[in-house]
C-alpha positions as CSV (number, residue, x, y, z in Angstrom):
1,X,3.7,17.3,285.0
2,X,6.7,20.0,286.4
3,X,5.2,23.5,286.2
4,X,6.4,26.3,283.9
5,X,9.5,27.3,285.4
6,X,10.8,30.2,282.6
7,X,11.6,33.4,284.0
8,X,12.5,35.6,280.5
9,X,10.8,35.8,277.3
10,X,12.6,32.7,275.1
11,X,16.2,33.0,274.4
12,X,17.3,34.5,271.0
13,X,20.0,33.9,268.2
14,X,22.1,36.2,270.5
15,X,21.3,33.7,273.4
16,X,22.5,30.6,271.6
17,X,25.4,31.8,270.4
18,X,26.1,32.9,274.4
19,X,25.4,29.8,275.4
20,X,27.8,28.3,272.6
21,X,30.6,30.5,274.0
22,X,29.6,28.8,277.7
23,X,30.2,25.3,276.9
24,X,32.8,25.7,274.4
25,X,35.4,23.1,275.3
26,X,33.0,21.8,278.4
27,X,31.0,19.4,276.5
28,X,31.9,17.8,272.9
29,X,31.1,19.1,269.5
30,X,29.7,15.8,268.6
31,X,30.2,15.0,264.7
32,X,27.7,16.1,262.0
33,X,28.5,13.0,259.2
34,X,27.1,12.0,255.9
35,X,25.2,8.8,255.9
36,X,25.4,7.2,252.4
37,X,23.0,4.4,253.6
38,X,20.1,6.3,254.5
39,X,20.8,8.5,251.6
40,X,20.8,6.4,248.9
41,X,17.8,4.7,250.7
42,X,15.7,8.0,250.8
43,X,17.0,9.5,247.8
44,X,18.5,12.7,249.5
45,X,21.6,13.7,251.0
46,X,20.7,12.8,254.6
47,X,23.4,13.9,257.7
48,X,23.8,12.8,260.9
49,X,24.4,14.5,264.5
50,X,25.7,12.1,267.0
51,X,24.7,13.2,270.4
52,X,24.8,9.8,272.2
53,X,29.3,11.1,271.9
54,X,28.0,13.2,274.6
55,X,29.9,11.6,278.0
56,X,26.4,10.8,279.6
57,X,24.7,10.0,275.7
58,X,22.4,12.4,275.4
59,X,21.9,16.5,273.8
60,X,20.6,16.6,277.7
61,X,24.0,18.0,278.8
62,X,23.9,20.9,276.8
63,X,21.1,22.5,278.3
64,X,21.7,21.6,281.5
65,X,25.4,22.8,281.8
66,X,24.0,26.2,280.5
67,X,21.7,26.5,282.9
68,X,24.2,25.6,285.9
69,X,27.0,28.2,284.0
70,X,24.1,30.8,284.0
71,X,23.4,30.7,288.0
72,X,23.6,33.4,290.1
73,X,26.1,32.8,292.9
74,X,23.5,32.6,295.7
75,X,21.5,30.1,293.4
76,X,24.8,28.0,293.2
77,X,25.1,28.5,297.1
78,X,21.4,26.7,297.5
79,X,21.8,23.8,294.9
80,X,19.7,22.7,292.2
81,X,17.0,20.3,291.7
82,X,15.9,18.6,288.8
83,X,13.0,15.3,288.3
84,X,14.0,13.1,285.8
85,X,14.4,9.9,285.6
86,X,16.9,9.5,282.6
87,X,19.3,11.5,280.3
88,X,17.9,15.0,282.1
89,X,19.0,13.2,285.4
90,X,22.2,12.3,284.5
91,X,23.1,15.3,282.5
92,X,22.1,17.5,285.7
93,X,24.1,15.4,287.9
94,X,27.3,15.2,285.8
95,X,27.6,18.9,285.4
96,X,26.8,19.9,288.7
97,X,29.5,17.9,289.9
98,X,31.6,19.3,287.5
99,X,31.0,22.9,288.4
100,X,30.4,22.7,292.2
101,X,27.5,22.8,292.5
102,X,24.9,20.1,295.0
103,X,22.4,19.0,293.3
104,X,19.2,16.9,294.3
105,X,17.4,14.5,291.7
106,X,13.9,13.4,292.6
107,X,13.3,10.3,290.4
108,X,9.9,7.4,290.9
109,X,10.2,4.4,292.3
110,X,10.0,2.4,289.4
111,X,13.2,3.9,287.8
112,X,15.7,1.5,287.4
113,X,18.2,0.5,289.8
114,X,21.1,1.1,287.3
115,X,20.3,4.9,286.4
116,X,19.7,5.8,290.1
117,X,23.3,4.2,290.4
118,X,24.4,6.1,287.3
119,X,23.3,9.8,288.8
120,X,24.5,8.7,292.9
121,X,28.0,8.5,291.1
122,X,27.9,11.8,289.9
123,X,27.7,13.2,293.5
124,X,23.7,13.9,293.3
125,X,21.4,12.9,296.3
126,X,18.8,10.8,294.9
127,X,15.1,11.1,296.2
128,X,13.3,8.2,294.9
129,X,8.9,9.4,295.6
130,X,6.2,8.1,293.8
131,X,5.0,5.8,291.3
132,X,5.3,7.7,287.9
133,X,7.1,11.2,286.9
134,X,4.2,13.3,288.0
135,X,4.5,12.3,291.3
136,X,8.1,13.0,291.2
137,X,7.8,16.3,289.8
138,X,5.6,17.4,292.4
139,X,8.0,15.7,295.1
140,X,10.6,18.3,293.1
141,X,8.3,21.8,293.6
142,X,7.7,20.5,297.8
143,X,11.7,20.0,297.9
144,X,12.5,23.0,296.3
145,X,10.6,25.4,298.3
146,X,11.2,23.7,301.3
147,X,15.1,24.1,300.9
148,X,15.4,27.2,298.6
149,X,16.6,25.0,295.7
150,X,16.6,26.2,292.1
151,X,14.4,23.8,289.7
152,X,16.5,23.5,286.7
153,X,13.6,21.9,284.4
154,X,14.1,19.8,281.4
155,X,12.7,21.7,279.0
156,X,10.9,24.7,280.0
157,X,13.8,27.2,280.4
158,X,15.1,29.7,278.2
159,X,18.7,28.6,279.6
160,X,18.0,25.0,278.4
161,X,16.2,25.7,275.3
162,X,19.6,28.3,274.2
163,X,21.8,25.5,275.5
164,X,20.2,22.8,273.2
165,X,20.3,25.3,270.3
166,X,24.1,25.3,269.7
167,X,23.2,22.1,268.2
168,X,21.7,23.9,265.1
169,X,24.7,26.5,265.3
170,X,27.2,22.9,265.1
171,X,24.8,21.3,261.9
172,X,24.7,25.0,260.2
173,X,28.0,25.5,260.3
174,X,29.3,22.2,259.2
175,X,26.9,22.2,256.3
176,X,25.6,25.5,255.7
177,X,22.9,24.8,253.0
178,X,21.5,22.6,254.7
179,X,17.1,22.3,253.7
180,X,15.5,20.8,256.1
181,X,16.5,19.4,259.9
182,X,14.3,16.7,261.4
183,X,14.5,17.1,264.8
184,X,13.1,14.5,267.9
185,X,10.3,15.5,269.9
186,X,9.7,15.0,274.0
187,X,9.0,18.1,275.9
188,X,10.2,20.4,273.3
189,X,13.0,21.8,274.8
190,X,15.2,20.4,271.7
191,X,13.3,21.6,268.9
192,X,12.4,24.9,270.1
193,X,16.1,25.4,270.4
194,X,17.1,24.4,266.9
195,X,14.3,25.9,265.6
196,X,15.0,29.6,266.8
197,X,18.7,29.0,265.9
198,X,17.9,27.9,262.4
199,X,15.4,29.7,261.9
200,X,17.3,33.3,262.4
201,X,19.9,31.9,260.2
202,X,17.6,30.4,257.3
203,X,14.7,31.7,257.7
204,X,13.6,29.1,254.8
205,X,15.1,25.9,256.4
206,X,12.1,23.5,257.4
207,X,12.1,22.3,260.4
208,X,9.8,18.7,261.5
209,X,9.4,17.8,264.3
210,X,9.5,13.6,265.2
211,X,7.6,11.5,267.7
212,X,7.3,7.6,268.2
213,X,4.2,6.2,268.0
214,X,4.6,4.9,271.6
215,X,4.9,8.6,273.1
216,X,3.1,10.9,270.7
217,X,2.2,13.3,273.1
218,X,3.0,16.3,271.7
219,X,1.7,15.4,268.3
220,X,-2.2,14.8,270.1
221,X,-1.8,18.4,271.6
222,X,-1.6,20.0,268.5
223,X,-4.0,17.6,267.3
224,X,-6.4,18.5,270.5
225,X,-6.5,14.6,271.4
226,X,-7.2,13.7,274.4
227,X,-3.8,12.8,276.3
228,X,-3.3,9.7,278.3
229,X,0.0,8.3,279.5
230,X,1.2,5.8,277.2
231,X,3.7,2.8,278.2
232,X,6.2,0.9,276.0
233,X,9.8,1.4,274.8
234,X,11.4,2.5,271.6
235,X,15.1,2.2,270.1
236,X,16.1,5.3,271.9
237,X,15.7,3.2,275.1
């Protein structure tokens, strides 16, 4: 697993919205729509935030451009480096590129030849180590020391937690009476973003947290269940 990597306390209302005014126009404010299928099939008024209309598919961008705008010149200087062998990847890759900044993505063996493509064409050097993401991520902490590179993690940050929170600020102000946002699960670098964010506005919005059954990791923590690394895919793949 990558380390803790959050310098500050985590990010505030104050924060997101800072991190709203960052990547205004620099990545797209995807559309918030009304599904009358699901609703009618649920029996609620159920709405819908596309983030695959995000140029590399995935909420991953936010996050990661924030954390690239919120470098300090000599950090930029030295490059970043991420491990990731998907949307975190490419959203690291993309941006970097974008903003001029070099950055290095450790990624296992066993990652498919088409996403290592995918992030080589945004300009990224590509270390491929290791036989699973932990091996990776500790190839990341060696290569980062080693060439004063700054980790930019995918979900332990306060700059990517504030960055994946403008999402809430997009749903809230679109529909502002909104009750309850239910809200995917991986490292928790999504949720705890839109949860801060709604939270300070609503303090009574409910926020739930999703998991597949294939990947329920954080779902056994809270639990206290034993972990073990779980294989399969799911629709999101």
């Amino acid at each position: 697993m990558i380390q803790q990597q959050v310098k500050n306390e985590f990010p505030t209302l104050e924060d997101i919205h800072a991190a709203a005014e960052r990547l205004d126009g620099l990545v797209v404010k995807t559309p918030f729509v009304f599904s009358e299928t699901i609703s009618k099939t649920l029996g609620a008024e159920m709405w819908l935030k596309f983030e695959n209309l995000q140029f590399t598919a995935s909420f991953k961008e936010r996050g990661a451009l924030n954390k690239l705008l919120s470098l300090s010149e000599q950090e930029k200087q030295h490059g970043v480096i991420a491990a990731s062998a998907g949307n975190h990847a490419q959203g690291v890759a993309y941006h970097a590129q974008r903003t001029g900044v070099t950055a290095t993505i450790v990624m296992p063996k066993s990652t498919p030849n088409v996403k290592v493509q995918r992030v080589r064409e945004y300009g990224a050097r590509v270390i491929l180590h290791g036989q699973d993401f932990s091996e990776a991520a500790a190839e990341m902490h060696r290569v980062a020391q080693e060439e004063s590179l700054t980790i930019i993690h995918p979900f332990d940050d306060a700059e990517i937690i504030a960055g994946q929170g403008t999402i809430a600020l997009e749903m809230l102000e679109a529909v502002p009476d909104l009750d309850i946002l239910v809200v995917p699960i991986g490292g928790g670098g999504l949720i705890s973003g839109i949860a801060i964010a709604a939270k300070s506005i609503n303090p009574k919005i409910k926020i739930i947290g999703v998991q597949s059954v294939v990947y329920p990791s954080m779902a056994k923590l809270l639990c206290n269940y034993q972990l073990a690394v779980s294989m399969g895919s799911t629709v999101a793949e």
